[in-house]
C-alpha angles and dihedrals in degrees: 000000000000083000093047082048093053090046091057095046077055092052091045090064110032102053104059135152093005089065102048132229099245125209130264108206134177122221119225097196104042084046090059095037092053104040091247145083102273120199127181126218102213101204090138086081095059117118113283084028098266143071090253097088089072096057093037090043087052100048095046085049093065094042119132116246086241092050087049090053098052101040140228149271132218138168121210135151081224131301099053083049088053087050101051090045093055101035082049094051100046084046094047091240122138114237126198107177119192112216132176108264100246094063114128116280095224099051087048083046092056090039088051080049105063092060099269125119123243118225106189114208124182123253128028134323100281095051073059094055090052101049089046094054084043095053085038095064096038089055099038098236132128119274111220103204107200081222117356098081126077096222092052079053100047077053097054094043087066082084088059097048082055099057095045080055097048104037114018091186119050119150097205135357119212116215136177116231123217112144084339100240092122102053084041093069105038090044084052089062094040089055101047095041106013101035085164104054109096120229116220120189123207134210143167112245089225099066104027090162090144107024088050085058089046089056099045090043099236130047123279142173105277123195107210129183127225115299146179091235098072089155090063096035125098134065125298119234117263103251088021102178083221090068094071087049098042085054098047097032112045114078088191153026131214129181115189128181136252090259095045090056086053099047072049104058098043086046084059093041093046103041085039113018092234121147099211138156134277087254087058093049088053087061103055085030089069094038082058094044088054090042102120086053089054102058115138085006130127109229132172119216106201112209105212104193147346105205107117121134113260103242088054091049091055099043091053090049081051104050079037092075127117 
């Protein structure tokens, strides 16, 4: 842990301006709304639209010469692909990034667009996990996790040195859980600088990969249904170095359904104005459902990502209405 801390003050330090500094904002209305002091962390406007810059731009930055030089590989339904593309074409690295064939075309078109080549395997996203780290060892290249690898996380905890500078004194902190790499790393910094600020991890009841494990105690093949948090859905890898933290660093769980993530995300669009993903509904969507615990509290909402297809978007802000 004290070793993952010190990788992420590195990281802190090393990766600006390319990883931007994103906003912590508080809401006027939700706070009002909740009973608390409501602040949002504004990663979603984070280049390439996601958290998941800061932990690409961090592992192609300790790359080797020699791993520059040959290129890398990723898998990704979508935002970690995005990350990798962008991080790899300010950095000169070619990227080729694996996703599950039903990702979503726009999201594989931007990530075309940013110069990386798109490698389509059946099945979900962690079938595409699989087949990227496969073709990354036969062909000698690196393999970039979008979670399974500690410096992805010190990246990602650059999101948590962010929010102890910003707000010294936050009470809980609401994150969305995908692989975890995310909440590790944030949670490594909380616990380090902020020890009584509780962690909360999200999740939508639909897709529970890595909360079911928490619950069983080890992972497991989880079947999960569709869900509007498509950037925290899909399978974890068995000995995922995030299980030990997740274990160690999260002081809740939270599991919201698929009509309190869309309250959610027309609550943020309409107190805010802000277009985000269904992951980063399921954040707020679980500060809301522990609202009444929260009175007189300071709590920070991050908002992991805003990259959903329009139509999507529209349709769950429509469902979405009283």
């Amino acid at each position: 842990m004290t070793d993952l801390f010190a990788a992420i003050e590195e990281a802190h330090r090393q990766l600006r301006p390319q990883v931007r500094v994103t906003p912590l904002e508080r809401s006027i209305l939700l706070s009002q709304q909740l009973g608390c002091e409501l602040w949002l962390k504004c990663d979603h406007l984070q280049q390439t639209g996601s958290f998941k810059f800061r932990g690409a731009s961090n592992k192609l930055r300790l790359l080797s010469d020699a791993q520059r030089r040959n290129g890398v590989i990723a898998a990704s339904s979508g935002n970690h692909g995005l990350a990798i593309a962008q991080a790899g074409k300010l950095m000169g690295v070619n990227v080729t990034v694996y996703a599950p064939e039903n990702a979503a075309s726009v999201k594989l078109d931007a990530i075309r667009a940013l110069g990386a080549e798109v490698t389509l395997v059946p099945g979900d996203t962690l079938q595409a996990e699989i087949a990227g780290e496969r073709a990354a060892a036969e062909r000698g290249q690196a393999y970039v996790s979008p979670y399974n690898d500690p410096q992805v996380i010190a990246g990602q905890g650059t999101c948590g040195m962010e929010l102890v500078e910003q707000h010294g004194d936050l009470d809980a902190v609401f994150v969305a859980v995908g692989g975890g790499g995310y909440i590790s790393g944030i949670g490594s910094v909380l616990q380090q600088l902020s020890p009584k600020t509780q962690l909360i991890g999200c999740w939508p009841a639909n897709a529970t990969s890595m909360y079911s494990a928490l619950e069983a105690g080890h992972i497991h093949t989880v079947e999960e249904q569709d869900t509007l948090s498509d950037g925290t859905a899909g399978g974890v890898e068995p000995g995922a170095i995030t299980f030990p933290l997740c274990q160690r660093l999260i002081d809740r769980c939270v599991l919201v359904s698929e009509a309190e993530i869309r309250q959610a995300m027309r609550a943020l669009a309409a107190s805010e104005r802000w277009i985000v993903e269904g992951a980063a509904g399921v954040a707020l969507a679980a500060a809301v459902k522990l609202a009444p615990e929260l009175q007189g509290k300071k709590v920070a909402v991050v908002l992991c990502g805003k990259n959903i297809v329009l139509e999507k978007y529209l349709k769950a802000i429509d469902d979405a209405h009283p």
